[in-house]
C-alpha positions, 0 to 999 in steps of 0.5 A, spaced: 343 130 470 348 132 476 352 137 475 357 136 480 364 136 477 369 130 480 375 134 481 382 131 480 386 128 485 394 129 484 396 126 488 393 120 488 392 119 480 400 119 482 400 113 487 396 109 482 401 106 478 404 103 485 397 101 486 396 096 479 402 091 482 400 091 489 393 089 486 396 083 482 400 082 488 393 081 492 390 077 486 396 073 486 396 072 493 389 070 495 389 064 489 395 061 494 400 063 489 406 065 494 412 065 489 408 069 484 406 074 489 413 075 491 415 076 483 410 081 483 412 085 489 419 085 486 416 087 480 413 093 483 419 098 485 422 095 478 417 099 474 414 104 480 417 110 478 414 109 470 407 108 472 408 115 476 411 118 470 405 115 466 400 117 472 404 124 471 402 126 463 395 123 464 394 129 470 397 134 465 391 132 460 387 138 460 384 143 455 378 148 455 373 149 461 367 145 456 363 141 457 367 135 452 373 136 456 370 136 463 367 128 461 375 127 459 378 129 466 372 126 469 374 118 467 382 120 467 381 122 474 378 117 477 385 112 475 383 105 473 387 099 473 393 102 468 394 095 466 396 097 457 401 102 461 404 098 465 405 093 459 408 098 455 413 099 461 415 092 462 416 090 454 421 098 454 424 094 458 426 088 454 430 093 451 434 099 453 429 101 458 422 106 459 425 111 455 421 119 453 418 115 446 416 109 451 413 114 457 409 117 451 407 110 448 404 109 455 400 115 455 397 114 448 395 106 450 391 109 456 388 115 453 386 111 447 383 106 453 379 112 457 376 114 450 373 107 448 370 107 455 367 113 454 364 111 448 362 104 450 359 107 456 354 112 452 353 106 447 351 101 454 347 106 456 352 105 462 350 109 469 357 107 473 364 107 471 369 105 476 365 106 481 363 113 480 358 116 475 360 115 469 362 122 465 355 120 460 351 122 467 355 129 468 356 132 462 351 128 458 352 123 452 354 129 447 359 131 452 362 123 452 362 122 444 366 128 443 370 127 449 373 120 447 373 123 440 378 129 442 382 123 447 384 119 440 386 126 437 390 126 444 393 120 442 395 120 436 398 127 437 403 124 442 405 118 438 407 123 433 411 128 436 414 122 439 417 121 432 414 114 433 411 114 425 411 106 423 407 106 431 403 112 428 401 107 422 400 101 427 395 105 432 391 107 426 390 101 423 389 098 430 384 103 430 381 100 425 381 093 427 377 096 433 371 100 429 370 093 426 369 090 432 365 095 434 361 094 428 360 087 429 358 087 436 352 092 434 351 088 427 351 082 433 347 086 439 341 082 442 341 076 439 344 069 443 345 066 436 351 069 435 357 064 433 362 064 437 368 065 432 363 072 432 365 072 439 373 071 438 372 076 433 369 081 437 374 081 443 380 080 438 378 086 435 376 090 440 380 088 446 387 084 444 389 089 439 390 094 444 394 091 448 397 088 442 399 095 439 402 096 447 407 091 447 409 092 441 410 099 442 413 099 449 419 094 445 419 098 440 420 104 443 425 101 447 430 099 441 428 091 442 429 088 435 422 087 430 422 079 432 422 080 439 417 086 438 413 082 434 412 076 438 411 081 444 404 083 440 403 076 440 405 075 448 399 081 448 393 079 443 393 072 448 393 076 454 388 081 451 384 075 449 384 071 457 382 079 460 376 079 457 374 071 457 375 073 465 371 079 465 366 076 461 366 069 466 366 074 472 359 078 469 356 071 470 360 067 476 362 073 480 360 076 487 358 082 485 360 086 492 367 082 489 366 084 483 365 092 484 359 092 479 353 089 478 353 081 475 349 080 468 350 086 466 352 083 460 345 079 459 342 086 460 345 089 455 343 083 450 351 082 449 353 074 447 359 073 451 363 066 451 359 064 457 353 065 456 353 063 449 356 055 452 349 057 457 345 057 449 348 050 448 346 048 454 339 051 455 337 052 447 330 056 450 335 061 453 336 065 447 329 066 445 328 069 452 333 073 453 332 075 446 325 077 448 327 081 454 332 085 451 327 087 445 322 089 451 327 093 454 324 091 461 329 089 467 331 081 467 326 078 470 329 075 476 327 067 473 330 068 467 336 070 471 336 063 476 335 059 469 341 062 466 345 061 472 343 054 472 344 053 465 352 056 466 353 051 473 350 045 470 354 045 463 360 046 467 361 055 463 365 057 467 370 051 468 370 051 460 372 058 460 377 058 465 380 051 461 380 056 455 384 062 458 389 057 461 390 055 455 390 062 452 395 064 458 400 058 456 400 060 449 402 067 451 407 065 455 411 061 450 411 067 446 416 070 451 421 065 451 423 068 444 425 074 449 432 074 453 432 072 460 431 079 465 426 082 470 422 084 464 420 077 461 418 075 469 414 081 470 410 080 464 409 073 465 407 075 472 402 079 469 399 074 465 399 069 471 394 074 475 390 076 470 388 069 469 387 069 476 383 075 477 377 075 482 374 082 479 
């Protein structure tokens, strides 16, 4: 296990936040979706200032110099997408605006975010996040489990403070939501028979949930009314819902250098995703092989692999998730249209549009 400690870089933990929509402006960009990369570009010097703010807290996040609170920086320090932040922003901005309570509401979604990670990582036996060692390897999976533990402390402490106590109560029972999904996913881990409302279950759970909690949060923060605050939610779950069905088509149909992490990885870990469960249907064999191969805990053999990846072009998978995500997308859409007209509105139905789109 290394001991090389990544060290905090301010100032570009600071410029992450410009990055998040210059990247959905790429994404929007390289599907040839010129008016939205236009919006998204806008959308940027909307909410800049916002993101650094949030990229600001994130940097203050410190404690003492043990290992546990070493793996916590370590994540926090590398950045990432900060899209749960980012949506915190634009629903504050339905209403009132990116107030103190929001700025805080964005901090909490983004720590309790890493602290998933942290976990999911010692769970997978995860070597890289984010491109870099994950914090299991550094500091050890001890040093993770508790970190992540002292992050959703962290989170739950600044919604407190915050005076946001009704978002308190929605954090807890949002983390509830998420442990039962954990839970299932673990009950479920190995197996290729899995159902796939067990899937939806898992995802919804695990992933729509917090980015639900967000949505809500950031409009309800910003003074906006609990109807618009509740379809918000809505808009939020949907979103959460199409990411992870993206992420999961890309495990199996993506280009790994574009990707940015390995592709199969998923099948390695004995996960039934949407994809590779429609690949199930196609191949019923498939399941007692990859069942096989996870049990053995020996590297997937490359035929297996070259099957699976048939399996999934000839049964049109990925045509058949992209349809679904579509149609998810356009659900949360309409939810926005219970939202008065304004910046915010496009930027959040902007972002919805890119991460349908997304490449990696």
């Amino acid at each position: 296990m290394t001991t090389v400690e990544v060290q905090p870089a301010q100032q570009a933990r600071a410029d992450e936040g410009a990055e998040v929509m210059a990247r959905l402006q790429s994404i929007a960009a390289d599907r040839g979706a010129n008016a939205l990369a236009e919006k998204l570009h806008a959308l940027r010097s909307f909410i800049d200032d916002d993101l650094k703010q949030v990229e600001s807290d994130l940097a203050t996040i410190d404690g003492a110099d043990t290992p546990m609170h070493k793996s916590a920086r370590h994540l926090l320090a590398i950045g990432g997408k900060r899209l749960r932040p980012m949506c915190v922003a634009l629903a504050s901005r339905v209403g009132k605006g990116f107030s103190p309570a929001a700025r805080a509401m964005a901090v909490a979604v983004e720590v309790v975010h890493n602290a998933t990670l942290l976990h999911d990582d010692v769970v997978d036996l995860g070597d890289v996040r984010r491109g870099i060692p994950a914090a299991r390897m550094v500091y050890g999976n001890a040093a993770s489990i508790f970190a992540g533990d002292w992050l959703l402390v962290e989170a739950l402490d600044r919604i407190q403070r915050a005076g946001q106590s009704e978002l308190l109560v929605r954090m807890i029972a949002t983390l509830k939501e998420m442990l039962d999904a954990e839970s299932l996913q673990l009950a479920n881990r190995g197996s290729m028979r899995g159902s796939v409302g067990d899937y939806f279950r898992v995802v919804e759970g695990k992933t729509a949930s917090l980015f639900g909690w967000g949505l809500y949060a950031g409009a309800r923060a910003g003074e906006v009314s609990i109807e618009q605050c509740e379809a918000l939610e809505r808009f939020g779950r949907k979103v959460g819902v199409c990411f992870q069905l993206v992420d999961d088509a890309l495990d199996v149909g993506g280009d790994s250098a574009h990707v940015g992490k390995s592709v199969f990885s998923d099948l390695r870990e004995g996960k039934a995703t949407y994809p590779l469960l429609l690949a199930v249907e196609r191949d019923p064999d498939l399941a007692a092989m990859i069942e096989r191969a996870v049990t053995d805990s020996v590297a997937l053999d490359p035929d297996l692999e070259r099957r699976t990846a048939r399996a999934i072009r000839e049964g049109s998978v990925l045509e058949q998730c992209r349809a679904l995500a579509e149609k998810l997308t356009l659900e949360g859409l309409a939810e926005l249209e219970a939202l008065p007209q304004s910046r915010a509105r496009d930027g959040l139905a902007g972002v919805a549009m890119a991460l349908l789109h997304r490449t990696k």
